[in-house]
C-alpha positions as CSV (number, residue, x, y, z in Angstrom):
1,X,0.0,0.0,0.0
2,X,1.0,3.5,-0.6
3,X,0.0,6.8,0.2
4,X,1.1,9.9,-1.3
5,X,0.7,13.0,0.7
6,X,0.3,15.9,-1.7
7,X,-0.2,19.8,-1.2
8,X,-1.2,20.5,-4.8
9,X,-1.0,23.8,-6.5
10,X,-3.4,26.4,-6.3
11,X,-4.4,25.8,-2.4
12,X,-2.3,26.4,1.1
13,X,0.8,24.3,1.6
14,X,0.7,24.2,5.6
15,X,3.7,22.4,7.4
16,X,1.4,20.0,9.6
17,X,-0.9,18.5,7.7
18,X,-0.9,18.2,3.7
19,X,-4.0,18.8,1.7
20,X,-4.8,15.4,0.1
21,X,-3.7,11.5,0.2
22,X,-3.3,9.8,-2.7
23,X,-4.2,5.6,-1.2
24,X,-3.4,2.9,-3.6
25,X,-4.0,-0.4,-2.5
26,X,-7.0,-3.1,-2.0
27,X,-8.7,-2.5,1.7
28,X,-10.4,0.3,3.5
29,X,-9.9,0.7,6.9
30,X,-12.4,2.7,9.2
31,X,-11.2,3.3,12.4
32,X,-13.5,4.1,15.3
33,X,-12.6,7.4,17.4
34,X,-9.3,6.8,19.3
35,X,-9.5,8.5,22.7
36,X,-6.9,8.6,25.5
37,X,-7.6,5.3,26.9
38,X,-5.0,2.4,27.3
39,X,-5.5,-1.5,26.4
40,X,-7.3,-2.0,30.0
41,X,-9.5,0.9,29.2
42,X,-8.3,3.2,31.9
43,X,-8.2,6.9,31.1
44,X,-4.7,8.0,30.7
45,X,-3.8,11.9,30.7
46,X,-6.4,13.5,32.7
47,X,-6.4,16.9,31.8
48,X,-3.5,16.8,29.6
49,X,-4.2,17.5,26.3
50,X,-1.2,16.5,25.2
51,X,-1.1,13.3,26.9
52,X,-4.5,12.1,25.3
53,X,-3.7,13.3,21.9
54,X,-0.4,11.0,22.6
55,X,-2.3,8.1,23.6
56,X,-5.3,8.5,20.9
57,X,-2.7,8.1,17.8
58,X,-0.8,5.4,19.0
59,X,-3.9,3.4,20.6
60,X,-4.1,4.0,15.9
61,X,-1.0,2.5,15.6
62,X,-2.0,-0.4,17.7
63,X,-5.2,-1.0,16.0
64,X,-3.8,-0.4,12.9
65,X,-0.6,-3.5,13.8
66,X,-3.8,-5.3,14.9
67,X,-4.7,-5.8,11.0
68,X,-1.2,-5.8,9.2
69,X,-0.8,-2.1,8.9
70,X,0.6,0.9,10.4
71,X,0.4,4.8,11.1
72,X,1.8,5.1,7.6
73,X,-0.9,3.6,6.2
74,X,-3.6,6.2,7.2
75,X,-5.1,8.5,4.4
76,X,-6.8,10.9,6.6
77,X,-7.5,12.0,10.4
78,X,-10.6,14.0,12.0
79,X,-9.9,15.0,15.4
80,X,-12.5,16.4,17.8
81,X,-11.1,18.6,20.6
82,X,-13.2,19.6,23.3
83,X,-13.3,23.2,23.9
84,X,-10.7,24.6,20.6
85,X,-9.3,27.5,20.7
86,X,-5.8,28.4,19.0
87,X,-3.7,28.5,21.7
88,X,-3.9,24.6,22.4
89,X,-2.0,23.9,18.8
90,X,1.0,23.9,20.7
91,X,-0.3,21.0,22.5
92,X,-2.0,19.1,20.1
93,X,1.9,19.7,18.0
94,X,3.0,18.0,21.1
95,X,1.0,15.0,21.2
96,X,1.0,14.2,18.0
97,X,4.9,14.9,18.0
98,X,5.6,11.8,21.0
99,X,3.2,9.6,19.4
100,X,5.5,9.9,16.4
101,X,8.5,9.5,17.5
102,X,7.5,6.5,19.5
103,X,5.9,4.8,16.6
104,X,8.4,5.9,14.1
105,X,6.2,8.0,11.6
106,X,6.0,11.5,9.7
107,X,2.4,12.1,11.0
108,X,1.4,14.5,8.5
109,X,-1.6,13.2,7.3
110,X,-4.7,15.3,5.7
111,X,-6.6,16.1,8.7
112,X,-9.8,17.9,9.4
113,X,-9.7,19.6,13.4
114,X,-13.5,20.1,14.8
115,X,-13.8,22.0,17.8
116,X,-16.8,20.5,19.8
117,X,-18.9,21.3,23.3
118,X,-18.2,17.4,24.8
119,X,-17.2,14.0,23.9
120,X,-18.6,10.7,25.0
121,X,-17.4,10.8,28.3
122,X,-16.9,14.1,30.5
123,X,-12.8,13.5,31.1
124,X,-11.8,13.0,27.5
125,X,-10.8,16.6,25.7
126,X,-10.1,14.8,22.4
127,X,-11.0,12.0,20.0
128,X,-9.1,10.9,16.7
129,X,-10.9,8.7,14.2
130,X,-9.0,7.6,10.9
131,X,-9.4,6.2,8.0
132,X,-6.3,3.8,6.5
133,X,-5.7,2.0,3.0
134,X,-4.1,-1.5,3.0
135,X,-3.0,-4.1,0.3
């Protein structure tokens, strides 16, 4: 499988995300909404932003490994952050940033960022959902 991240002409090249994914291979893969919770289901970063954003892309990863993939092979995040405003970039960038370097990926990705009022339960602040192609 490949995926070809591409900032084409004629829109915004931004640094963190890229505009469009170019998948090539044989199966879709429709992940649920990661949140911060680890494999026994116990929240993990309370009020860390950070932390949860960490633990929401590589609980990816590991679903991803789950079905012969990776990280690399997601096409496109949404993340839902409860509450956005522009000065919490810095740590979402951090999040996403350990989760990275711990699974060994560029996580640029087309993404689309929602700001929302609440999430499914009252101490998670975000949620990452993906969508992956694999051979």
């Amino acid at each position: 499988m490949t995926v070809t991240l591409v900032n084409p002409d004629g829109l915004p090249k931004p640094e963190v995300y890229r505009q469009l994914s170019i998948a090539t291979g044989s199966k879709l893969v429709f992940l649920a909404g990661q949140v911060a919770r680890d494999a026994q289901g116990r929240p993990v970063g309370e009020g860390d932003l950070a932390a949860q954003v960490e633990q929401a892309y590589l609980n990816i990863g590991t679903a991803l490994a789950g079905v012969g993939g990776s990280f690399d092979d997601v096409a496109k995040l949404t993340v839902y952050v409860v509450d956005w405003t522009p000065d919490k970039m810095p740590l979402l960038g951090e999040g996403v940033a350990r989760a990275a370097a711990k699974l060994g990926v560029d996580p640029v990705k087309p993404i689309t960022l929602l700001g929302v009022a609440a999430l499914g339960e009252p101490d998670l602040l975000v949620e990452v959902e993906a969508t992956a192609v694999l051979d």
